[in-house]
Biotite code that builds the C-alpha atoms (Angstrom):
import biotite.structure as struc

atoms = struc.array([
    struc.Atom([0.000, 0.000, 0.000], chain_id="A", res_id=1, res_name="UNK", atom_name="CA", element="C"),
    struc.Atom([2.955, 2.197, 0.664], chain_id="A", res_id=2, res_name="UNK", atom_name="CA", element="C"),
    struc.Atom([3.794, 2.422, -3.137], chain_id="A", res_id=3, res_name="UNK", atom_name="CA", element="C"),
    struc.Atom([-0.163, 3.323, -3.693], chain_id="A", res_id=4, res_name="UNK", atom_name="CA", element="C"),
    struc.Atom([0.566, 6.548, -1.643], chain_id="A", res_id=5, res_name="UNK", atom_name="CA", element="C"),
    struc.Atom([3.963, 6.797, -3.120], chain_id="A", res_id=6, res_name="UNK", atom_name="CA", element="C"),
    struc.Atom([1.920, 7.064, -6.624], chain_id="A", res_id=7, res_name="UNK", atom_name="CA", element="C"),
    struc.Atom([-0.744, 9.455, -5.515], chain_id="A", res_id=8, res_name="UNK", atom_name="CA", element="C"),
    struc.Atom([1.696, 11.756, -4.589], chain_id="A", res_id=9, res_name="UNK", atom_name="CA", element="C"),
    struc.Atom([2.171, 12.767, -8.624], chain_id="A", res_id=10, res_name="UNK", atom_name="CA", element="C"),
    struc.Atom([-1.784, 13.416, -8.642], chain_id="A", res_id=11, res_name="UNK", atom_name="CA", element="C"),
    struc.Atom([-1.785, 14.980, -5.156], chain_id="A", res_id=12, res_name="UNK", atom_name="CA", element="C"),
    struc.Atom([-2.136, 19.098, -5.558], chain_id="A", res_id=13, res_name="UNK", atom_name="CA", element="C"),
    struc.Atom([-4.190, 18.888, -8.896], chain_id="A", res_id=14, res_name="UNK", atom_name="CA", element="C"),
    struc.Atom([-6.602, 16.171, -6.834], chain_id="A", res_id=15, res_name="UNK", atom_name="CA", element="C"),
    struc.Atom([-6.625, 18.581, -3.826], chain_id="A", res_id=16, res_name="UNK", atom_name="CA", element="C"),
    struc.Atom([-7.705, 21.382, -5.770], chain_id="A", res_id=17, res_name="UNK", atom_name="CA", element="C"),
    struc.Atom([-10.524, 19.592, -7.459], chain_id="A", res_id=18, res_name="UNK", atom_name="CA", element="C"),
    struc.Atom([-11.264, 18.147, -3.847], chain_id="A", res_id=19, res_name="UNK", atom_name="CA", element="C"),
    struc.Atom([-11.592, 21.737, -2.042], chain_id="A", res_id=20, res_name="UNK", atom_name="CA", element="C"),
    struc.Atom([-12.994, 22.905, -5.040], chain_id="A", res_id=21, res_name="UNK", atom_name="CA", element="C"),
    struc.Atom([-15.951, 20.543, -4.334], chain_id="A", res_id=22, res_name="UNK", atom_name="CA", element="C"),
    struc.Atom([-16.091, 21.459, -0.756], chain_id="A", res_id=23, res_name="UNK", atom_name="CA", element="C"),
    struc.Atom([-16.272, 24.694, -1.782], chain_id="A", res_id=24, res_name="UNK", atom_name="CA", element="C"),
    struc.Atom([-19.820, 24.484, -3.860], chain_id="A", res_id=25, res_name="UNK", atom_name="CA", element="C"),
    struc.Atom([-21.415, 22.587, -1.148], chain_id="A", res_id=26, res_name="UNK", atom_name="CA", element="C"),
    struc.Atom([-20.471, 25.560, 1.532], chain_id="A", res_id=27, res_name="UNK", atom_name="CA", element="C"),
    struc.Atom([-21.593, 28.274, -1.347], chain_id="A", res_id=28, res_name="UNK", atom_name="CA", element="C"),
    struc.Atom([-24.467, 26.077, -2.575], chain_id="A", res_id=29, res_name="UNK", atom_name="CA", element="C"),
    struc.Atom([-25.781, 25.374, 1.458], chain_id="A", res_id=30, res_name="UNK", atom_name="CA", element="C"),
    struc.Atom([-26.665, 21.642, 0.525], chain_id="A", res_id=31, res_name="UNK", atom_name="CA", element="C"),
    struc.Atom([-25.345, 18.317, 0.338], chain_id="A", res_id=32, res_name="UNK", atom_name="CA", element="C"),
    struc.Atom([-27.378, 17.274, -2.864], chain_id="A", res_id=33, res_name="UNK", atom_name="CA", element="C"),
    struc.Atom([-24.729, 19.195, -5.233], chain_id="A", res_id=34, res_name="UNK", atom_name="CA", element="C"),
    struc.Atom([-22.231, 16.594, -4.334], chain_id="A", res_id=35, res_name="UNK", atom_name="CA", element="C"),
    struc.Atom([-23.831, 14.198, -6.600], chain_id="A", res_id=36, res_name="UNK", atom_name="CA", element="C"),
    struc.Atom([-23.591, 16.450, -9.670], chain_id="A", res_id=37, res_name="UNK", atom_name="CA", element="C"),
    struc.Atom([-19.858, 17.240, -8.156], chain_id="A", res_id=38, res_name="UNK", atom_name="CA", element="C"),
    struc.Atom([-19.052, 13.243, -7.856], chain_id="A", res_id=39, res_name="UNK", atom_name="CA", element="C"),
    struc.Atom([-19.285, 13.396, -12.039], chain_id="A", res_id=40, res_name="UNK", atom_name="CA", element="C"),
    struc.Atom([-16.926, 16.206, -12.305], chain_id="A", res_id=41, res_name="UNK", atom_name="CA", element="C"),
    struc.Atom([-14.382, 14.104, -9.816], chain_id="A", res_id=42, res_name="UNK", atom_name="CA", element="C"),
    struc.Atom([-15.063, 10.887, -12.184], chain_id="A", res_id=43, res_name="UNK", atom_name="CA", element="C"),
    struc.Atom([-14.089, 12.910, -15.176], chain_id="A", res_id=44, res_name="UNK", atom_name="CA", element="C"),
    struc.Atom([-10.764, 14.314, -13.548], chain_id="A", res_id=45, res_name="UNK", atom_name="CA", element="C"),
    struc.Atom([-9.186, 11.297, -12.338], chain_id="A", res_id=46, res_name="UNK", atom_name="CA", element="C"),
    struc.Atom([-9.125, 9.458, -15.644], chain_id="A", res_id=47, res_name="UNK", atom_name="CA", element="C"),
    struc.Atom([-7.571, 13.144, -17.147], chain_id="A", res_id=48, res_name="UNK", atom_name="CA", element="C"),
    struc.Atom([-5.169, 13.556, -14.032], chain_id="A", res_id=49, res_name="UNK", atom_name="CA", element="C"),
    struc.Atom([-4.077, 9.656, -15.091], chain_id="A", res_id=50, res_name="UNK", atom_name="CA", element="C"),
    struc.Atom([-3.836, 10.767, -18.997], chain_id="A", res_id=51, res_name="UNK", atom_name="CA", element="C"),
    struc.Atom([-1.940, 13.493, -18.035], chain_id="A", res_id=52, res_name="UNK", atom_name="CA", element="C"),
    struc.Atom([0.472, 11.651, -15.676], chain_id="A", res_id=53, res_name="UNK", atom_name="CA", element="C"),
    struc.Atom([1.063, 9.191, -18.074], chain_id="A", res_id=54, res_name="UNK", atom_name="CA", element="C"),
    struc.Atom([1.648, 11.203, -21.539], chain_id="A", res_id=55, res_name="UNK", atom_name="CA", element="C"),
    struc.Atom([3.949, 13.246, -19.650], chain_id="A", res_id=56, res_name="UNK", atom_name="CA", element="C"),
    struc.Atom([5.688, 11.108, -17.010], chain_id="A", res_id=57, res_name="UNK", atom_name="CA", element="C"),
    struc.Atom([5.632, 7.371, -18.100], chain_id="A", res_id=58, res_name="UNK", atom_name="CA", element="C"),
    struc.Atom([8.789, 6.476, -17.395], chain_id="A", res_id=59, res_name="UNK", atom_name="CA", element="C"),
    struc.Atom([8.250, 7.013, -13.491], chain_id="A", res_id=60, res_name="UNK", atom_name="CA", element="C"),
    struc.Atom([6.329, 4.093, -13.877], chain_id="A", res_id=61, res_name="UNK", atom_name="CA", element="C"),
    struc.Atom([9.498, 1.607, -14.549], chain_id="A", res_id=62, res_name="UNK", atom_name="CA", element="C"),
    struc.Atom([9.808, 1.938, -10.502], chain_id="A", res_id=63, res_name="UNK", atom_name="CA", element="C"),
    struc.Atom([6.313, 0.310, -9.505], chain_id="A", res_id=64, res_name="UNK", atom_name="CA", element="C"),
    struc.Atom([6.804, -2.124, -12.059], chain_id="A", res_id=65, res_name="UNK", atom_name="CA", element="C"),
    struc.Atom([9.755, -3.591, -10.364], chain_id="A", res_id=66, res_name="UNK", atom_name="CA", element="C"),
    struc.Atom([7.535, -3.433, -7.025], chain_id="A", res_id=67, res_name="UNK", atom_name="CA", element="C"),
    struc.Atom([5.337, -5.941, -9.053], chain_id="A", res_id=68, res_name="UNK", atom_name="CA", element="C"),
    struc.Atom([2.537, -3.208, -10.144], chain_id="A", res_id=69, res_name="UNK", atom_name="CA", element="C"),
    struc.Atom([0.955, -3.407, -13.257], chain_id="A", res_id=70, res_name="UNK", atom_name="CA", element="C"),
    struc.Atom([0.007, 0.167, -14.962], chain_id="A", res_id=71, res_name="UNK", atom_name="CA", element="C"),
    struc.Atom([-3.839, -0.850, -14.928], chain_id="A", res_id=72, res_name="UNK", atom_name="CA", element="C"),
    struc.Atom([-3.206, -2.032, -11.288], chain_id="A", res_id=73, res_name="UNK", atom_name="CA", element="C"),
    struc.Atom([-1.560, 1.255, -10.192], chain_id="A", res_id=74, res_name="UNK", atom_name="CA", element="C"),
    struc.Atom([-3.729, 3.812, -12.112], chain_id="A", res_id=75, res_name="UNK", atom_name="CA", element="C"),
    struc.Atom([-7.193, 1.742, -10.209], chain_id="A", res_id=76, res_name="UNK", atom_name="CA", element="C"),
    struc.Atom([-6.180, 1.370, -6.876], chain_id="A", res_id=77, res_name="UNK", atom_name="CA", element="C"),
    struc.Atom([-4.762, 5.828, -7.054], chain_id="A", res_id=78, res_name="UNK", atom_name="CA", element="C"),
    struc.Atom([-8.529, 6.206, -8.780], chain_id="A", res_id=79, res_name="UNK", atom_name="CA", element="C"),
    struc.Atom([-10.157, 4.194, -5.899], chain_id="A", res_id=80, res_name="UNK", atom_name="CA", element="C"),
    struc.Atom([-7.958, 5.642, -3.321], chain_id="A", res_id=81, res_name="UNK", atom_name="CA", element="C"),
    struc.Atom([-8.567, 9.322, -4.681], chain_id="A", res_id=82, res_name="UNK", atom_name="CA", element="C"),
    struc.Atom([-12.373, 8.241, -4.811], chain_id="A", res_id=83, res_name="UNK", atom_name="CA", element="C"),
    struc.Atom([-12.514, 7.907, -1.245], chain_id="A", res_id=84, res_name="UNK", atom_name="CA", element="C"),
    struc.Atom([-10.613, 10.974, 0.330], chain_id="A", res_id=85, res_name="UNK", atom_name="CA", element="C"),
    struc.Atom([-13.061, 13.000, -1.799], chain_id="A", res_id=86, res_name="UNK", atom_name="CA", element="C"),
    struc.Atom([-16.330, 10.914, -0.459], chain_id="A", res_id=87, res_name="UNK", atom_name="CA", element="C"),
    struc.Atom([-15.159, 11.303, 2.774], chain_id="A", res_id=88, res_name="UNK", atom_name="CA", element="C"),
    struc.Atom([-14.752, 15.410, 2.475], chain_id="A", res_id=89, res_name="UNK", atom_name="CA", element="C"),
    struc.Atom([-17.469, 15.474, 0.729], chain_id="A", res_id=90, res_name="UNK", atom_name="CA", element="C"),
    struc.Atom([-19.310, 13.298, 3.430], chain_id="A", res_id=91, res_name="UNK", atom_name="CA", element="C"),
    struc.Atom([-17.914, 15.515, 6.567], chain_id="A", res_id=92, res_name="UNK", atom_name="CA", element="C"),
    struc.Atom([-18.523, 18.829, 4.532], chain_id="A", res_id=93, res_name="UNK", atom_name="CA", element="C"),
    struc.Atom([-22.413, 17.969, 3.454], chain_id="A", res_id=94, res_name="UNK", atom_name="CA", element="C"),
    struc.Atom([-22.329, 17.357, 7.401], chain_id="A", res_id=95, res_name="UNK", atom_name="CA", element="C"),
    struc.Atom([-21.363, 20.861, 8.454], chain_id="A", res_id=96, res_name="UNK", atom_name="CA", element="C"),
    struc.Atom([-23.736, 22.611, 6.275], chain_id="A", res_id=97, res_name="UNK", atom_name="CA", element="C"),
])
């Protein structure tokens, strides 16, 4: 798991801007319901965050392979990972409003 978070940290300040940038609607908006339409515009950054990584920094990627990840493995389990954090700010901020 320790190379997971190793990944993530290449996707880490574009994903946290995106992520307070969702937190941020819900606290303007006043309601929780806007993080479903916001959970699309997550879905459609990570796979351009990965495209982005990848045309541009592929050959970081020879180091998890030696570690015994597989590209498809690596990109899912930063997408999953990624998936959560923002569910769970989006969770605690829908909470606060």
């Amino acid at each position: 798991m320790a190379a997971i978070f190793t990944f993530y940290q290449n996707f880490l300040y574009p994903s946290a801007a995106v992520n307070l940038y969702c937190c941020y609607v819900i606290i303007d908006e006043g309601s929780g319901w806007y993080g479903l339409a916001l959970f699309w515009l997550k879905v459609f950054t990570i796979p351009m965050l990965g495209a982005l990584f990848h045309l541009s920094r592929a050959e970081r990627l020879h180091f998890f392979h030696n570690l015994g990840y597989s590209t498809h493995r690596l990109y899912t389990l930063t997408a999953l990972f990624d998936l959560g954090i923002w569910l769970l700010l989006v969770i605690i901020t829908a909470q606060l409003v």
